[in-house]
N, C-alpha and C positions, 0 to 999 in steps of 0.2 A: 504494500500500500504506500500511497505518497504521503501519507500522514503517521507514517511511523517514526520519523525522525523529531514528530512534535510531540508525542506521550507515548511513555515506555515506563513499566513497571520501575519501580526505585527499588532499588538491595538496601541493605543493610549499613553497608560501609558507603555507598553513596551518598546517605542519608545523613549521615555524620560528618561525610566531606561538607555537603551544602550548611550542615548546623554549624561548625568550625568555619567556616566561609563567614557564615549570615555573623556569629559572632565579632570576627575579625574587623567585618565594614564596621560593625554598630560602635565597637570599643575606638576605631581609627575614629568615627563621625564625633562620638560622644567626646574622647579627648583634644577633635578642635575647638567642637562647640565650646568647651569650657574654656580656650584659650582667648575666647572673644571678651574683651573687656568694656566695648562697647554698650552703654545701655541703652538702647531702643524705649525711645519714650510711646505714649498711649495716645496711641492719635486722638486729639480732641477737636470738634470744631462747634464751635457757637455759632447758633446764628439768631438772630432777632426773629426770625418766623419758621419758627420750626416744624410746624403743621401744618397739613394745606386745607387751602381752605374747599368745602365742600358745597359743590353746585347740584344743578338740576342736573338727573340723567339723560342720556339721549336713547330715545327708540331706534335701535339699530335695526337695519332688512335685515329680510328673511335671510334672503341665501345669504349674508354673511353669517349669522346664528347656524343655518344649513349646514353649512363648510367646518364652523368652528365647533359643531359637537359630533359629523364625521372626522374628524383631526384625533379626538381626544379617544384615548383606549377604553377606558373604563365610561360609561356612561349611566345617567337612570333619564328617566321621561324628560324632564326639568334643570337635571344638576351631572354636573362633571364631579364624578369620583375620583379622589387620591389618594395617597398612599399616605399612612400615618408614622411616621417614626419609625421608619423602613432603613433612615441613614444610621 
């Protein structure tokens, strides 16, 4: 098959090279990280109007509603389903 070169069973001792691997980057990454002295401040921004302000809605056409709930995967009669705390 052409797709054997992209999953193959793992052994044993392979499995340990990748763990010793994955270790190796994490402790190189972790010992620059800490070599950064740098403090990264908390982005803030102010602003005098920080809500917006709320108008009248608009009656959108049909076929744009049409379009925008064949787009959407999950659907009910009315409302576009999401996923909840999936990340």
């Amino acid at each position: 098959m052409t797709n054997d070169f992209l999953f193959h069973k793992v052994s044993e001792s392979e499995r340990e090279s990748i763990r010793k691997e994955a270790k190796e980057i994490m402790d190189r990454f972790s010992g620059r990280l800490a070599k950064v002295n740098e403090k990264i401040p908390e982005p803030l921004i102010e602003r005098k109007e920080f809500e917006r302000e709320e108008k009248e809605g608009k009656e959108c056409s049909e076929d744009f509603r049409k379009r925008f709930f064949e787009n959407a995967p999950n659907k009910n009669k009315d409302f576009i389903l999401t996923e909840k705390k999936r990340w």
